[in-house]
C-alpha positions, 0 to 999 in steps of 0.5 A: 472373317465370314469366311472363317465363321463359315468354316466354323458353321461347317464343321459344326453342321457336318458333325451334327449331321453326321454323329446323329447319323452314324452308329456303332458297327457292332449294332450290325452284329447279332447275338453280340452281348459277350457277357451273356454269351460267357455263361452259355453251355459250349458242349453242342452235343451235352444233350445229343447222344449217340443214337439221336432221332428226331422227336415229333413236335407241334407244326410238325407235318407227317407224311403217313403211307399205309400200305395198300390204303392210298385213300387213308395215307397223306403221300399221295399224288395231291401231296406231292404238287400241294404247297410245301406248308400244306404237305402231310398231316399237321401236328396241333399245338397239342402235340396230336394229329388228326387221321381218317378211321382212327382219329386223333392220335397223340405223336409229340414226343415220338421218333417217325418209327415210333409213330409209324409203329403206333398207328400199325397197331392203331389201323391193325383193329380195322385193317388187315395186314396194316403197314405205316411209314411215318416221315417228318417233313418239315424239319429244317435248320435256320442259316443267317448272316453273311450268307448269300440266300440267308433262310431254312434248310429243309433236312430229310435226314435227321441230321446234316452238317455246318458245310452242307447247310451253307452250301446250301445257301450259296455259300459265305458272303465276301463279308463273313468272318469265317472264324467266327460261325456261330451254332445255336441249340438248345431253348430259349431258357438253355442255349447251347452256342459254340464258335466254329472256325472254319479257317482250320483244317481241325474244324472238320475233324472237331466234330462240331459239323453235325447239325440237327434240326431247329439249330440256327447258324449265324454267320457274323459280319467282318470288320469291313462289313461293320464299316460299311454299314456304318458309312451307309448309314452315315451317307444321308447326313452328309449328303444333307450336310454338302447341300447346305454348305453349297447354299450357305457358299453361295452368300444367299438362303431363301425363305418363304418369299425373300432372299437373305444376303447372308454375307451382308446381312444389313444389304436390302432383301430382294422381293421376290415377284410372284 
């Protein structure tokens, strides 16, 4: 009869521990709220048209080359060595940038070539024959999930594609659910998402490859995934679980200063000597 009052003690410490432990393996996934996800805009490229160039924004970093003027361009030797975040001439909150000779200058909202064609004109009214080239340096998209080296990709074009960026990155995990990458574009108030499956050859001609830069990639975790992070996360409980039942085996717990005899409760404790 102790026995099986044992049995059943087990079985109910084993799923205590272990069902406050263990979640659902959805939790894992991001971006995973299919209602939502129903009502956002699929068309990648409804607000992308055929001449797209990327637009200047705020913590965008210029690099500014002004023909035979190295002293007032930000491409110099020091740029290339300095830090990639404290590269070229930051764009502030306010969409402006600060330049030697002209001062602040508003850019957000342009393309590099019309940056560079407004500070032409800019330097024009103290230099002779003044030439600037703008480039963004910072432009990047965001690759998450079952990558290998998950983080930005810097772009210099002002576009690149799904494959590249994942190459990139090292390529998928064993992990990916490789039907499911997904894109996001847009705002926070308009997302744009679409679905890539990259387990069919009309993936490369769908024309859904082409990323520009902000977009973020998520690649979603398989179902073996999902499983084991759940059995992780599960482990500890069990762990717990196996070490209490090999002491209530035992027939005896300890307490602060007695052994109990949990077998026969009514036996004499035994003192334990300091």
């Amino acid at each position: 009869m102790k026995y099986k009052h044992l049995t059943v003690l087990s079985f109910v410490l084993i799923t205590a521990l272990t069902s406050g432990c263990s979640s659902k393996p959805d939790q894992f996934v991001m971006f995973n709220d299919s209602t939502k996800l129903a009502n956002c805009n699929t068309n990648l490229n409804s607000s992308i048209n055929d001449n797209y160039e990327y637009k200047i924004m705020p913590n965008n970093r210029l690099s500014i080359l002004i023909f035979n003027h190295p002293e007032l361009s930000t491409r110099d030797v020091r740029a290339q060595v300095a830090p990639a975040d404290e590269r070229g001439a930051l764009v502030a909150n306010d969409g402006t940038v600060s330049l030697p000779l002209v001062g602040v200058i508003k850019v957000a909202g342009l393309t590099a070539r019309e940056t560079a064609d407004l500070l032409t004109h800019e330097y024009s009214r103290y230099l002779k024959n003044s030439h600037v080239t703008v480039e963004v340096l910072n432009k990047r998209v965001i690759v998450l999930g079952e990558v290998k080296q998950p983080g930005q990709v810097n772009i210099i074009e002002n576009t690149t594609n799904v494959l590249e960026a994942l190459g990139r990155t090292g390529g998928l995990t064993d992990y990916a659910q490789r039907n499911q990458i997904m894109i996001i574009r847009g705002t926070q108030q308009k997302p744009i998402i679409k679905t890539l499956d990259l387990t069919k050859v009309s993936a490369l001609t769908s024309g859904g490859l082409t990323l520009y830069p902000n977009d973020v990639v998520y690649v979603m975790p398989n179902e073996r995934r999902r499983r084991n992070l759940a059995i992780a996360e599960a482990v500890p409980g069990i762990d717990l679980a196996a070490k209490v039942l090999g002491v209530l085996y035992t027939g005896k717990y300890l307490t602060n200063t007695r052994i109990f005899n949990v077998n026969n409760p009514e036996q004499a404790v035994q003192q334990i000597q300091p």
